[in-house]
TILO-441267 format. One line per 8 residues: for each residue x, y, z of C-alpha. Coordinates in Angstrom, 1 decimal. Each point is the difference from the previous one (the first is absolute). Layout:
REM residues N
X/Y/Z; ...
REM end
This chain:
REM residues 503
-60.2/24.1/-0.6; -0.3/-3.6/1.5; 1.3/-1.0/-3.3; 3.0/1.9/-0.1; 0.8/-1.1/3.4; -0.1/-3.4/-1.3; 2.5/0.6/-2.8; 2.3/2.0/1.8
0.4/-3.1/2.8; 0.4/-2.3/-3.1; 2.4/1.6/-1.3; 1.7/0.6/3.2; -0.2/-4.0/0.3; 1.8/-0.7/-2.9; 2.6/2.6/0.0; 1.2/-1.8/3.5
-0.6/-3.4/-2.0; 2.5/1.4/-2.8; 2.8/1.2/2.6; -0.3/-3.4/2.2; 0.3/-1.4/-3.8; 3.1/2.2/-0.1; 1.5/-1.0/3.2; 0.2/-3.5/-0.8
2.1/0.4/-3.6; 3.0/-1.5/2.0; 3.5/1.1/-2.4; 2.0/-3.0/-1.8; 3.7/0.7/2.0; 3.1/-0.6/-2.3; 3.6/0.0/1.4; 2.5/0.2/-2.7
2.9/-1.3/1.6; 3.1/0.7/-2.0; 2.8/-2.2/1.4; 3.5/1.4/1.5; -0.9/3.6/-0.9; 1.1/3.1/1.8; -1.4/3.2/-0.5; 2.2/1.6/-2.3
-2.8/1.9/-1.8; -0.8/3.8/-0.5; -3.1/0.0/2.7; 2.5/-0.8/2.5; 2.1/2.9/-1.1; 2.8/-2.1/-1.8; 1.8/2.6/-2.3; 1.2/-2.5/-2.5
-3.5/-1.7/-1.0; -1.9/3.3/0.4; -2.5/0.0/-2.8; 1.3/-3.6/-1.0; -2.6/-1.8/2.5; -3.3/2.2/-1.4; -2.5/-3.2/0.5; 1.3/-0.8/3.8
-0.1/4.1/0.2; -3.6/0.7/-0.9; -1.2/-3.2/2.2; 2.0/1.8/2.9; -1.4/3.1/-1.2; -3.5/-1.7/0.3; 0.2/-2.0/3.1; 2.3/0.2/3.1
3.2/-0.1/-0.1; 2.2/-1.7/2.9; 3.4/1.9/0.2; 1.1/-2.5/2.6; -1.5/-3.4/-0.9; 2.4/-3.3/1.4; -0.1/-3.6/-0.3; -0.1/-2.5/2.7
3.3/-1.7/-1.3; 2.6/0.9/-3.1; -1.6/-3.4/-1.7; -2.3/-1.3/-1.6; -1.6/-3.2/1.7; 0.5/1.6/3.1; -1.6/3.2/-0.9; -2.9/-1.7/-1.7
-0.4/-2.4/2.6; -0.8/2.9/2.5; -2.3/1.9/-3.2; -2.0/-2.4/-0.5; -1.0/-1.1/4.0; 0.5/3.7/1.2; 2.2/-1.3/2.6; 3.8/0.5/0.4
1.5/-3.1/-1.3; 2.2/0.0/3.4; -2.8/-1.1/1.3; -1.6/-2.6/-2.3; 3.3/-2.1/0.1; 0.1/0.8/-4.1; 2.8/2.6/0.0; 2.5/-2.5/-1.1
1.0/0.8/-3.6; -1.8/-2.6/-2.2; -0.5/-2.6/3.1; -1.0/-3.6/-0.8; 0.6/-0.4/-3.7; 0.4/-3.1/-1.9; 2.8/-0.5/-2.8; -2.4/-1.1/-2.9
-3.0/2.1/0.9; -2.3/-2.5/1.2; -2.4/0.8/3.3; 1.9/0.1/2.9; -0.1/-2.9/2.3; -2.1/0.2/3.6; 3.6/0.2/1.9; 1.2/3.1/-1.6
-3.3/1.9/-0.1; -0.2/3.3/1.6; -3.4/0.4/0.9; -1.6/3.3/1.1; -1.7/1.1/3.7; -3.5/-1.8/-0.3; -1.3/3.3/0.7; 1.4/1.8/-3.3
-1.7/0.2/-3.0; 1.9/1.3/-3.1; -1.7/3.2/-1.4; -1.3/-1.6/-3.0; -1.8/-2.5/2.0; -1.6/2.6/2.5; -0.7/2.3/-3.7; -1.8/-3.4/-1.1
-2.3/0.0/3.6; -0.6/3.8/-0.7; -1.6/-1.3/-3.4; 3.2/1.2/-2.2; 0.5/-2.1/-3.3; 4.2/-0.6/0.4; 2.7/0.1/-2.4; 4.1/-0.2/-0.4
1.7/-0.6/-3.2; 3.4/-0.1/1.3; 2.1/-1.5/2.3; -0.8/-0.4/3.6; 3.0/-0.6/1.7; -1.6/-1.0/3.5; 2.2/-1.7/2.6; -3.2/-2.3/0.9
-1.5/-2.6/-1.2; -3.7/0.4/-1.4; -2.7/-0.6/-2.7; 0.7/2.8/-2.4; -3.7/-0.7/-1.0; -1.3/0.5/3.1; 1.6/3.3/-0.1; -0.9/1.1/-3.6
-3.1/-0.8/-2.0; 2.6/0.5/-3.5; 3.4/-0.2/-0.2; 1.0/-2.5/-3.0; -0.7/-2.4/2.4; 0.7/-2.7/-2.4; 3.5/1.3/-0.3; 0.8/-0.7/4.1
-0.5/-2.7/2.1; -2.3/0.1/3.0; 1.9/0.0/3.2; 3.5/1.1/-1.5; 1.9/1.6/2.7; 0.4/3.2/-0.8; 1.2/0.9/-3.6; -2.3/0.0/-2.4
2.0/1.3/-3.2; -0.4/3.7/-1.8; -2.2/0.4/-2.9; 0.7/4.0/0.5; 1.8/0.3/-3.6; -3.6/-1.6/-1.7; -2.2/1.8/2.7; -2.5/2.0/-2.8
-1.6/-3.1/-0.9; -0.4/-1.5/3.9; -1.5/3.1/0.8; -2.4/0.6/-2.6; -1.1/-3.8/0.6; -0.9/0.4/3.9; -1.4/3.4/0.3; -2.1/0.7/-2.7
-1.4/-4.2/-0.3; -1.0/-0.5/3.6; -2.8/-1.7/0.5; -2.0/2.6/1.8; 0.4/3.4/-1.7; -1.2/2.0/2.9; 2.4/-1.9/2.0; 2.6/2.1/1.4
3.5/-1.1/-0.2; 3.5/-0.2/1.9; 2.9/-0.4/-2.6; 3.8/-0.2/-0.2; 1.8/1.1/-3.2; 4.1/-0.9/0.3; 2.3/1.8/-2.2; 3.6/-0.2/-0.4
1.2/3.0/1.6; 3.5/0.5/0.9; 0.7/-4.1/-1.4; -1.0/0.7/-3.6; -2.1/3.5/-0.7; 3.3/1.6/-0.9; -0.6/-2.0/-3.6; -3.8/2.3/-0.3
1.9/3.3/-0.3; -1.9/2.3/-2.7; 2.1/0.5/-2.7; 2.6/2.8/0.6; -0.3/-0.1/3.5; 2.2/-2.4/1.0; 2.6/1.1/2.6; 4.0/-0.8/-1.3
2.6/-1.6/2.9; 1.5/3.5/0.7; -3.2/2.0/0.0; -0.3/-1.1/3.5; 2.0/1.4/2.9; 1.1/-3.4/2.4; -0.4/0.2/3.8; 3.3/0.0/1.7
-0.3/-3.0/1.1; 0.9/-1.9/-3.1; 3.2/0.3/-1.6; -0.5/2.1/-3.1; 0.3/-2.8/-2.8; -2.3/-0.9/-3.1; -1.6/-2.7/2.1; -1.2/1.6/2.4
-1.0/3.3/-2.0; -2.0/-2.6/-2.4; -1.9/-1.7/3.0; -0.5/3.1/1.8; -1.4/1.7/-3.9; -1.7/-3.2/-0.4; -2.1/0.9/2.8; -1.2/3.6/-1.3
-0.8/-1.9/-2.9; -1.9/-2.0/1.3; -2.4/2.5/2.0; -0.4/1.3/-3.8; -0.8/-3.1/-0.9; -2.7/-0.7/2.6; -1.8/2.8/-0.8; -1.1/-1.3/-3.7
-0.8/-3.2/1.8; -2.1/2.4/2.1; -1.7/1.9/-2.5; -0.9/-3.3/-1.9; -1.6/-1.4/3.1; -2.1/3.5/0.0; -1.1/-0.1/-3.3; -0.9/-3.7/0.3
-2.2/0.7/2.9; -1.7/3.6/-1.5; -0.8/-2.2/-3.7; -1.7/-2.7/2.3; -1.9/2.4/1.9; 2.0/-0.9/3.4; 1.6/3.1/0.5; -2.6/2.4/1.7
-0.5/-2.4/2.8; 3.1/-1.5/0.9; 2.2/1.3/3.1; 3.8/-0.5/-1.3; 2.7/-1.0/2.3; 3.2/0.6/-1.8; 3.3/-1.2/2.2; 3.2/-2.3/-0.1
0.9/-2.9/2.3; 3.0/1.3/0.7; 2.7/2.3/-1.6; 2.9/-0.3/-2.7; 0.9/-3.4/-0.9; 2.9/1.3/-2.5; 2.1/1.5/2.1; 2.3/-1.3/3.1
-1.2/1.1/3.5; -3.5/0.2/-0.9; -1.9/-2.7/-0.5; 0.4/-2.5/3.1; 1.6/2.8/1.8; -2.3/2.5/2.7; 1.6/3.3/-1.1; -2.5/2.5/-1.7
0.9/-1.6/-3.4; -1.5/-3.3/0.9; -2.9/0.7/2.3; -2.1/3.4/-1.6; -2.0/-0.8/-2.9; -2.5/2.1/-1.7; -3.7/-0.3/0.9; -2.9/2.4/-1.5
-3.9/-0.6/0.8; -2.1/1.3/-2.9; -3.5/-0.8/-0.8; -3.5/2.1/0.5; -0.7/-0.4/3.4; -0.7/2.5/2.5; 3.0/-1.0/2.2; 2.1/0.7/-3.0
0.9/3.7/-0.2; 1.5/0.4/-3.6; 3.6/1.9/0.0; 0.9/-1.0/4.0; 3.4/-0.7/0.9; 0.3/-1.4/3.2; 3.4/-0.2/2.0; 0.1/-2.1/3.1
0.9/-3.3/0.5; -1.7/-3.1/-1.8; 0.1/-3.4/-0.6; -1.1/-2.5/-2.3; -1.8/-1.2/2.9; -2.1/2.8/-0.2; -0.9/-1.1/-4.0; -1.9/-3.3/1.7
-2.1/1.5/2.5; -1.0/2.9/-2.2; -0.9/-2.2/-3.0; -2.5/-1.9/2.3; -0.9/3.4/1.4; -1.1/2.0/-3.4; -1.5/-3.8/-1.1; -2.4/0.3/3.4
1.6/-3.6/0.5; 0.9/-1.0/3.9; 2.9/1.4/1.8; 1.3/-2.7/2.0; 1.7/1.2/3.6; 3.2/-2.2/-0.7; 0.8/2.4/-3.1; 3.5/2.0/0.5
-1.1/2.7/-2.8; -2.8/2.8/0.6; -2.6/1.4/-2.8; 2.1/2.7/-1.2; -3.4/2.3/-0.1; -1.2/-0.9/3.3; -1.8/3.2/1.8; 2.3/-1.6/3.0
2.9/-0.5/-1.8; 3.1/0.7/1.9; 3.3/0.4/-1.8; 2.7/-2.3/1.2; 3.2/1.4/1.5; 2.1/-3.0/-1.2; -0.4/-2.7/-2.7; 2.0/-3.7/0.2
1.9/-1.8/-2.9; 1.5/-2.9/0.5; 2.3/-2.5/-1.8; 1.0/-3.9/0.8; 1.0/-2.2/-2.5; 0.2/0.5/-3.9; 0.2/-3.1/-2.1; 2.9/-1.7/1.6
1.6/3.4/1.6; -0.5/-0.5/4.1; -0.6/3.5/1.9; -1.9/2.2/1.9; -0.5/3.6/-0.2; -2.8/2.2/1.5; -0.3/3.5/-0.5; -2.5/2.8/1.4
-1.0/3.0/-2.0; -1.1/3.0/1.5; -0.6/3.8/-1.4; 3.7/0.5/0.2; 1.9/-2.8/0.7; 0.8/-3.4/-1.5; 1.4/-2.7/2.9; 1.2/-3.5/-1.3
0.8/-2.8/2.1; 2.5/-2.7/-1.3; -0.1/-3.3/1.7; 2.9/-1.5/-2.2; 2.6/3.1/0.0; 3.0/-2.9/-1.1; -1.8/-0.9/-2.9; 1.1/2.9/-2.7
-2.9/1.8/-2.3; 1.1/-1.7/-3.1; -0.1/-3.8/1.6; -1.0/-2.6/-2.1; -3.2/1.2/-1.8; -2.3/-1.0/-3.6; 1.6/3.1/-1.7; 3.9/-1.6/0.5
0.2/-0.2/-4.0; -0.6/3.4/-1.2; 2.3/2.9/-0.5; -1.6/2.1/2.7; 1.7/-3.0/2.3; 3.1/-1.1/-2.0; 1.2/3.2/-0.6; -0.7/1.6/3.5
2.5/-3.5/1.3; 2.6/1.1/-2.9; -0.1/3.4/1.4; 0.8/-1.3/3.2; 2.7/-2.2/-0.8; 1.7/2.4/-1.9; -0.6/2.1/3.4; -1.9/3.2/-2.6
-3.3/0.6/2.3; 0.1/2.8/1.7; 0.4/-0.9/4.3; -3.6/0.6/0.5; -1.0/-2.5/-3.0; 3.0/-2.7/1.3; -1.6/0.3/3.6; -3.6/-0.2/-0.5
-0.1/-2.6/-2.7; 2.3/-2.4/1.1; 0.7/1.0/3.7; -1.4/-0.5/3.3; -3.5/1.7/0.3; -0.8/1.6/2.7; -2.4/-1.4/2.3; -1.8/3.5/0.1
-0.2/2.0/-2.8; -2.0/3.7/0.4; -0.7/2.8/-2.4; -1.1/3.4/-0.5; -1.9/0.0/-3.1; -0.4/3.2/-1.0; 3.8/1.2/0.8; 1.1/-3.8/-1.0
-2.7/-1.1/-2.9; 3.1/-2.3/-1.0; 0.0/-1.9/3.4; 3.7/-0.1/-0.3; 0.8/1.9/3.4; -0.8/-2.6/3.2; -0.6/2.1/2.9; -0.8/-2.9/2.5
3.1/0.6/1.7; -0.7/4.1/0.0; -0.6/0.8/4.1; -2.2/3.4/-1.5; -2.3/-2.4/-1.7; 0.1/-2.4/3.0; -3.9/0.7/1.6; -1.6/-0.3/-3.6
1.8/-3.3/-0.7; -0.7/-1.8/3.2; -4.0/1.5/-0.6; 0.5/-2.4/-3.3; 1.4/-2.6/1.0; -2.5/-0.4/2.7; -2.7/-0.2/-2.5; 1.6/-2.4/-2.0
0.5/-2.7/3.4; -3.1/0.9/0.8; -1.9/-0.6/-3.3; 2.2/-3.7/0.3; -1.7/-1.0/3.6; -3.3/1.0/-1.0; 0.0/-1.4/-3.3; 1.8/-2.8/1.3
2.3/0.3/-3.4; 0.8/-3.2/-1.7; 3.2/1.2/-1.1; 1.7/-0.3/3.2; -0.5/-3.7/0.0; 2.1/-2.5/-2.3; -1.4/-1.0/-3.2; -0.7/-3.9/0.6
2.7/-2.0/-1.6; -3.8/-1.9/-2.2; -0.2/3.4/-1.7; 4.2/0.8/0.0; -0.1/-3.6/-1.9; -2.5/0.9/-2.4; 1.9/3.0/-0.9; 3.7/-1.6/-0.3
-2.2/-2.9/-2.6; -1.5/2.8/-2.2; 3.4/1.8/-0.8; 2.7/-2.8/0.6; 0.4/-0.6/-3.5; 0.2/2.8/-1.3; 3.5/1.7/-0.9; -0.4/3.1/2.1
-0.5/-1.5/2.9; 2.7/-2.9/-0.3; 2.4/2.4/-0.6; -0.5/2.7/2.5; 0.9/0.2/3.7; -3.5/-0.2/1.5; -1.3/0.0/3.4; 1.7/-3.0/2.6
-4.2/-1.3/0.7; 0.0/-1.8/-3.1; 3.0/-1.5/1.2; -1.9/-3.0/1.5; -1.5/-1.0/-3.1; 2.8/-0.4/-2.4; 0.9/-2.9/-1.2
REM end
């Protein structure tokens, strides 16, 4: 009987030794960030790629899926700037489109260096303190200077230079051999890891289509907004493509992770940075096109209940802190995002975009998202939508100017592309998914807009927005030298700061 006793409290012992054993399997955490995507996909209910997206479908059907998922800014750097710190890049001083490059690549020099809030670490780093193994085989695209390998243990780090500001390149179109090299040769085989995976997305995925599913120009109906023309129907085509596309990239990345025996314990962040880079009005603008962006959470976790749509409000914000959060890594206070699966999570009532400058384009928008509404705030009404911009040379731009010329856009399109904006701009987005009819000067809408525009100036006290101050004529100067030469820019209209430093 004694001796039965004994047993039973051995075994007892080492059942509790095998679940502590359990508890501290931490998951490897992969984002596969596909860039300017939006969500035109059948788990988000889009009719056209219904049953064309069935890899992004099942991982939705899986995971969680985020109905309502927006970026910090419409792109890139600043987007990614704010990703990868988990702090609005408003606030950072990095929301500046591509700030503080150099013409021939080189590292930047001390007097145009952005550097970030002692305070902030960048995820990877605080993923590195939490014991991670870190990885990106794409671009970065931060607007800060910093040691990409004290960010990332692998990265083709003989392919960038330490302490390059910001761009790092895209090996996205080779990314099967990057990511077979870091995650299944790290040094430590137990070692968990934190990975980024780039694909193309909406800039080159449309080329992936399986055979005999690629879309054709008029298979696509075109948002009123354009002028119903081949260019535009080909961007805006290009696009659905391109979701098609993203899904094989998706289901290669799956199958590379299952053969090398990743898959079971890896918690897969699949998002954009920001939406549709193909089409006007989207990309580097803060209507729904350029700001929501898919995001679905899959992996086996007991946070992460397989088939769950979820519909409020979230940002990519909310991608840092819950990484760090499901990796049992720190949570620092300064962080703008929560842990999505928090037991005290509290959905937001309003999520901020905002936009500054783009290349060499000079403006300002901010917008605030709530349940209903869409507010956007434009700081440099005179300067029409289609100022002087990188896509000035194709079609979508050339032929949208002919149009006008010839005086063949419709009054809404002559307006809003090459009119005065509005200084307030406000839509109803389930009567007005378009956002084509303002209502900021509507008196029945007047409480509700003034309850959003109070957020928004007082989201710019208390973050002390960097926006509203002037970009330093150091970092205005290192701008005007990377594009001066370069015809599109000589031979457009662009904005009077650069005045000052031509020569």
């Amino acid at each position: 009987m004694k001796t039965t006793a004994i047993l039973i409290a051995l075994l007892t012992l080492l059942s509790c030794f095998e679940l502590d054993s359990k508890e501290v399997i931490r998951p490897n955490i992969l984002w596969i960030i596909a860039e300017d995507l939006s969500p035109f996909m059948g788990c988000y209910g889009d009719s056209i790629n219904q049953g064309h997206t069935p890899i992004i479908d099942q991982l939705a059907s899986e995971g969680v899926l985020f109905k309502h998922a927006y970026s910090t800014a419409p792109v890139c750097s600043a987007s990614r700037s704010a990703l990868i710190t988990g702090v609005m890049q408003t606030s950072t001083g990095t929301h500046q489109h591509r700030s503080s490059r150099t013409v021939d690549g080189e590292i930047v020099p001390e007097a145009l260096r952005i550097h970030l809030p002692k305070y902030v670490k960048t995820i990877p780093e605080l993923m590195k303190a939490a014991g991670y193994f870190t990885f990106n085989n794409g671009k970065d695209d931060y607007n800060f200077h910093y040691d990409r390998n004290v960010l990332y243990d692998v990265g083709n780090s003989d392919e960038y230079k330490t302490g390059m500001n910001g761009w790092q390149g895209n090996r996205a179109k080779n990314f099967m051999s990057l990511t077979q090299a870091v995650w299944s040769n790290r040094p430590d085989k137990d070692q968990p890891w934190f990975g980024q995976v780039q694909i193309m997305g909406g800039k080159a995925d449309a080329k992936y289509v399986r055979e005999g599913e690629k879309l054709e120009i008029n298979d696509v109906p075109l948002p009123p907004y354009f002028p119903n023309i081949p260019s535009q129907r080909a961007a805006w085509t290009t696009h659905y493509n391109a979701n098609r596309g993203s899904d094989v990239q998706l289901e290669k990345i799956l199958a590379q992770l299952k053969a090398d025996g990743e898959l079971e314990n890896t918690i897969i962040f699949f998002f954009s940075d920001h939406g549709s880079n193909t089409s006007l009005r989207h990309k580097q603008f803060c209507y729904e096109g350029g700001m929501q962006v898919p995001l679905i959470i899959k992996g086996n976790h007991a946070s992460l209940e397989a088939g769950k749509v979820r519909d409020e409000l979230v940002s990519l914000l909310d991608v840092s802190a819950t990484t760090l959060a499901l990796a049992g890594a720190e949570l620092p206070e300064y962080l703008d995002g929560q842990n999505l699966f928090a037991k005290d999570y509290r959905a937001p009532k309003f999520v901020i975009g905002a936009r500054d400058r783009c290349d060499y384009t000079i403006d300002r928008i901010r917008t605030v998202r709530s349940e209903e509404f869409r507010y956007i705030r434009n700081y440099y009404p005179n300067r029409p939508m289609l100022q002087a911009g990188y896509r000035d040379n194709r079609p979508i731009v050339t032929d949208m100017k002919d149009l006008y010329e010839e005086d063949k856009l419709t009054e809404y399109q002559e307006e809003h592309w090459f009119g005065i904006r509005p200084e307030e701009e406000f839509y109803d987005l389930e009567t007005d998914p378009h956002q084509m009819s303002n209502l900021a000067s509507d008196s029945s809408f007047e409480v509700v807009l003034q309850e959003h525009r109070n957020v928004l100036e007082t989201w710019i006290k208390e973050t002390d927005d960097k926006g509203q101050y002037p970009e330093s004529a150091t970092q205005l100067k290192a701008t005007y030298e990377l594009w001066k030469n370069r015809p599109i820019f000589k031979n457009a209209k662009v904005n009077p700061e650069f005045d000052q430093f031509q020569e």
